[in-house]
C-alpha positions as CSV (number, residue, x, y, z in Angstrom):
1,X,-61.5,-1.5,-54.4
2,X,-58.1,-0.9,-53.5
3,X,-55.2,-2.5,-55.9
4,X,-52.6,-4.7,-53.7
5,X,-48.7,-4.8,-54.7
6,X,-47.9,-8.5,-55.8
7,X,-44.2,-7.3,-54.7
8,X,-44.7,-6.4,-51.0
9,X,-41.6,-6.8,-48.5
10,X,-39.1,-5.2,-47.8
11,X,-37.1,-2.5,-49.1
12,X,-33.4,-2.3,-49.4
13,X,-33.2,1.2,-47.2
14,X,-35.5,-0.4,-44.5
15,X,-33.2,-3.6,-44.2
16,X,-30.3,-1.8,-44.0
17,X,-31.7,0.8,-41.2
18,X,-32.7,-2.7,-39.4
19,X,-29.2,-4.0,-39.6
20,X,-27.9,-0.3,-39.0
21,X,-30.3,-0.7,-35.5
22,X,-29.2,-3.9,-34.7
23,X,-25.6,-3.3,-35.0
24,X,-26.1,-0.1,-32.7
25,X,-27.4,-2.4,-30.1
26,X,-24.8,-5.0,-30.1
27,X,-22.2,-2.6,-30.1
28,X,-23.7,-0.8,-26.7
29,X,-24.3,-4.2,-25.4
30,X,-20.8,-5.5,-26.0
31,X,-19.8,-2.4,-24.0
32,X,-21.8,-2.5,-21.0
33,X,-20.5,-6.3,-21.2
34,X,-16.9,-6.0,-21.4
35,X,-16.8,-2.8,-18.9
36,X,-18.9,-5.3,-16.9
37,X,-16.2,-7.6,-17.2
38,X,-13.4,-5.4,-16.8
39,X,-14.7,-4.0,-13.0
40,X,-15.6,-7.3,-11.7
41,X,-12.0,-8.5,-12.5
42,X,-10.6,-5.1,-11.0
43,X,-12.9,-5.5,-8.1
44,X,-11.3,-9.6,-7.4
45,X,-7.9,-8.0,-8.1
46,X,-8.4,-5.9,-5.6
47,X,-10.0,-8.1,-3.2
48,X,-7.4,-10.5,-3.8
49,X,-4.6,-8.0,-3.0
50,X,-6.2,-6.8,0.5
51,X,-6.9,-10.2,1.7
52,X,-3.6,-11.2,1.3
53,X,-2.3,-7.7,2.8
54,X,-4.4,-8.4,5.4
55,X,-3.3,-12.1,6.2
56,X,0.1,-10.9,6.4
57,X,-0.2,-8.5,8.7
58,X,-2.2,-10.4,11.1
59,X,0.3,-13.4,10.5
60,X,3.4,-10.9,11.0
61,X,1.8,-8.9,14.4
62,X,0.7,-13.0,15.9
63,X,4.0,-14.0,15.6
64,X,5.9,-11.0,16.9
65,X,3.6,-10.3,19.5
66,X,3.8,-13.5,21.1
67,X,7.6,-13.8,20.6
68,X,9.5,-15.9,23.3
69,X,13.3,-14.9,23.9
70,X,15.3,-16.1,26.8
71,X,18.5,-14.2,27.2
72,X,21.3,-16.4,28.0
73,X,20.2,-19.1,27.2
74,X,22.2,-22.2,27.8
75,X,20.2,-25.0,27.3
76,X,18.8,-27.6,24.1
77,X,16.7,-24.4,23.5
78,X,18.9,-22.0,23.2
79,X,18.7,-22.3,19.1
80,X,15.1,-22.8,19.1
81,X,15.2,-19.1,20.7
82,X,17.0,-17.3,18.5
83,X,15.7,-14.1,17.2
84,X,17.1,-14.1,13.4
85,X,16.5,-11.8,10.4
86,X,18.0,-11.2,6.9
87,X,17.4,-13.0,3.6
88,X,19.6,-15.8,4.3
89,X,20.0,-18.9,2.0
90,X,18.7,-22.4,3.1
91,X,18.0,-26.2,1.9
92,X,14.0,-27.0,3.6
93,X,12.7,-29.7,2.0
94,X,14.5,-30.0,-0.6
95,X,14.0,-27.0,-2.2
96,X,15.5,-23.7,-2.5
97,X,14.4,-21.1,0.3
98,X,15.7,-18.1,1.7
99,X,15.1,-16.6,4.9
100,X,13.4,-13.6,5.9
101,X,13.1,-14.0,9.6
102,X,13.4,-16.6,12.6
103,X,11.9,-16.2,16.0
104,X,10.4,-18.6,19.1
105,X,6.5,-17.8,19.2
106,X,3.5,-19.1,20.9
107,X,1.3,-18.0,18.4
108,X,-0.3,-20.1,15.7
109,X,-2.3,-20.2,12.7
110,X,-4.3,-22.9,13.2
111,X,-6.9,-22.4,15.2
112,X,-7.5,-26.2,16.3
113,X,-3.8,-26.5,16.9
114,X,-3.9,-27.0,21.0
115,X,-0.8,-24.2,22.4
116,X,2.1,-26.6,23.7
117,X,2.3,-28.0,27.2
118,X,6.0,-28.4,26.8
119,X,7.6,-25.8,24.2
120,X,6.7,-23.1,22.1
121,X,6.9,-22.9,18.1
122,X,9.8,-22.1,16.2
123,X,8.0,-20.0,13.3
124,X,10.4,-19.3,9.9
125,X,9.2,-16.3,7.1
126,X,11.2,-17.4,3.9
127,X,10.9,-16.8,0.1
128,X,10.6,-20.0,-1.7
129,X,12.0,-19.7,-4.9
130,X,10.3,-22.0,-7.7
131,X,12.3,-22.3,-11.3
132,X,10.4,-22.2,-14.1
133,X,8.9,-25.7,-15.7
134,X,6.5,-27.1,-18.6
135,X,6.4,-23.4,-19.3
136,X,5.1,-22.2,-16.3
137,X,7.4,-19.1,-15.9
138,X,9.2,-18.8,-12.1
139,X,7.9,-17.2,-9.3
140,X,9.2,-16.2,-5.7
141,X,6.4,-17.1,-2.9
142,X,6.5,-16.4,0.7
143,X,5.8,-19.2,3.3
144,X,5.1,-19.5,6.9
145,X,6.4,-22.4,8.6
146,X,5.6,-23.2,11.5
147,X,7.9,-25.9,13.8
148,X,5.4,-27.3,16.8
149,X,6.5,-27.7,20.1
150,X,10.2,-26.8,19.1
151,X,12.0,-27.9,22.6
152,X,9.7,-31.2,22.8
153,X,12.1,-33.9,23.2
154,X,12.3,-36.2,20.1
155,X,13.1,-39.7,19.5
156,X,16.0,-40.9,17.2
157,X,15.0,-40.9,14.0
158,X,11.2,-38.8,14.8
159,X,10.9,-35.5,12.7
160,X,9.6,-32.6,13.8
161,X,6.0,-31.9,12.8
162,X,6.3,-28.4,10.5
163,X,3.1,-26.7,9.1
164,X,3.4,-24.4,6.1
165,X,1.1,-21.4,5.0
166,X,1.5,-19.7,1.9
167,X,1.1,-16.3,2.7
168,X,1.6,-14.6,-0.6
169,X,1.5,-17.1,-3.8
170,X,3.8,-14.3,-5.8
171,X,6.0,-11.9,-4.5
172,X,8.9,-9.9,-5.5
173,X,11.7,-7.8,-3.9
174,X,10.9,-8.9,-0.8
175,X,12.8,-7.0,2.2
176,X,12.9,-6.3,6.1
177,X,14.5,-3.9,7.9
178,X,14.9,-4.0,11.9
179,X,14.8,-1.0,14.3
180,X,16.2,-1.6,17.8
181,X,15.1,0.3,21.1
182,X,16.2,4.2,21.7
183,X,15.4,4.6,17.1
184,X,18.6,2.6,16.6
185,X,18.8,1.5,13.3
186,X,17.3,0.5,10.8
187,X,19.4,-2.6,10.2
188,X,18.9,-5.0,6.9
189,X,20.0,-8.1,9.2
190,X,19.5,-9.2,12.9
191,X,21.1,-11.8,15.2
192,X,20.3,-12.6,18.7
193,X,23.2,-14.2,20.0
194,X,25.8,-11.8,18.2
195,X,24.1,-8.8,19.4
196,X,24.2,-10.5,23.0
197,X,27.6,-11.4,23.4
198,X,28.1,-7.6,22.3
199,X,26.1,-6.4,25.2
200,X,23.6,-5.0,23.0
201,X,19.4,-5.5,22.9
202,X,18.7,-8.6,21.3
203,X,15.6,-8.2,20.3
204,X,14.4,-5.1,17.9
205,X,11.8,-3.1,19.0
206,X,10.2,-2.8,15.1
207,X,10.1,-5.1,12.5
208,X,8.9,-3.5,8.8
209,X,8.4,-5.7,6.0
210,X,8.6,-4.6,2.4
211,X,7.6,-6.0,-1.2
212,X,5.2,-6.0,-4.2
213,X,2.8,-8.5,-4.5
214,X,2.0,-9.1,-8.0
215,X,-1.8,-10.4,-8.8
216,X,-3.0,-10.6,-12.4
217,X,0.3,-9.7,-13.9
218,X,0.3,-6.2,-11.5
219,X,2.5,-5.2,-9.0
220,X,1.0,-4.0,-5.9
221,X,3.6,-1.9,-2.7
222,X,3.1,-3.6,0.4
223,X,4.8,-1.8,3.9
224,X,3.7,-4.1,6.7
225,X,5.7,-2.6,10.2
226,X,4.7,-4.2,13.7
227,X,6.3,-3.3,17.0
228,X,6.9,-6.0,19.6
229,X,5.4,-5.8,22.8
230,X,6.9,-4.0,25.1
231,X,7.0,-6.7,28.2
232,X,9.1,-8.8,26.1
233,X,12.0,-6.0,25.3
234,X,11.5,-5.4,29.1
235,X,11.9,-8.8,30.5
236,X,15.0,-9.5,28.5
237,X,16.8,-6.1,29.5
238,X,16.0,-7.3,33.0
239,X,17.1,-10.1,32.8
């Protein structure tokens, strides 16, 4: 007959191998969890970054491939026309923007948007400042806007329809440079009608954007450079 031990259980080196164990396995799990955690949130970062690279550039090579330039222009659309680059400060809707670049398109983002029977679309790149508030800290974005049907006559008082896309929600040090036909250049500002009246090309033959997007609190190089067709530079030094 075998004697039992009224005081069975535990001992005090088993529990603490048990809670030695335990604290092994929620160490390695918290590990595999937070690198988890970390790659998923590198993988958006990154996802988010070449999306919007990617929207740029096809935003960028629409516009400037379907650019519209009339040289010697004399008529209401002469300004609608012009070919403008350069940060420039301006007042658009009552907030603080400045202006990257300025050209007559017929290209569009929206693809329900029906191309105009009687005009073309005056398209504006600018950097839209916003000030810090309610301690949201500032931030610089760049928008597309987008002017339908620029030459369609108006009535008194009738504004012009204007679509904006935010291209990139944050971005910094923003730049473009212009290089003309024959690898003149490159030139931090452009104007249409100047360069015209000097009997020079007035449209470039490269456009090359420049910045740092910043996602997550990290700055990421962006080098966006698109040449404009060739028929257009062509059919304005012919004409």
């Amino acid at each position: 007959m075998t004697a039992t031990r009224p005081d069975a259980g535990f001992t005090l080196v088993e529990v603490l191998l048990a809670v030695l164990l335990a604290g092994l396995v929620m160490v390695g799990s918290y590990s595999v969890a937070s690198q988890v955690m970390r790659l998923s949130e590198e993988a958006g970062t990154r996802l988010e970054v070449e999306s919007t690279q990617a929207i740029l550039r096809l935003a960028l090579a629409n516009d400037l491939g379907s650019v519209i330039y009339v040289e010697g222009a004399r008529t209401k659309s002469a300004e609608a026309m012009t070919f403008l680059g350069g940060l420039s400060a301006a007042d658009v809707s009552g907030q603080t923007d400045r202006r990257l670049l300025a050209l007559a398109s017929a290209a569009s983002l929206d693809p329900g948007q029906p191309f105009p029977s009687h005009g073309f679309n005056r398209i504006e790149y600018v950097l839209r400042v916003q000030e810090p508030s309610q301690g949201e800290p500032g931030r610089t974005s760049l928008v597309r806007r987008e002017r339908i049907a620029a030459t369609v006559p108006r009535r008194p008082g009738q504004e012009e329809p204007v679509n904006e896309t935010v291209l990139c929600p944050r971005i910094e040090d923003a730049a473009v440079t212009f290089y003309g036909p024959a690898a003149s250049g490159p030139f931090t500002d452009w104007d249409s009608p100047t360069r015209e009246r000097d009997r020079l090309p007035p449209l470039p033959a490269q456009v090359r954007l420049t910045a740092s997007l910043v996602v997550a609190g990290r700055r990421f190089p962006v080098d966006v450079r698109v040449n404009l067709p060739a028929r257009a530079i062509e059919a304005v030094g012919r004409s």
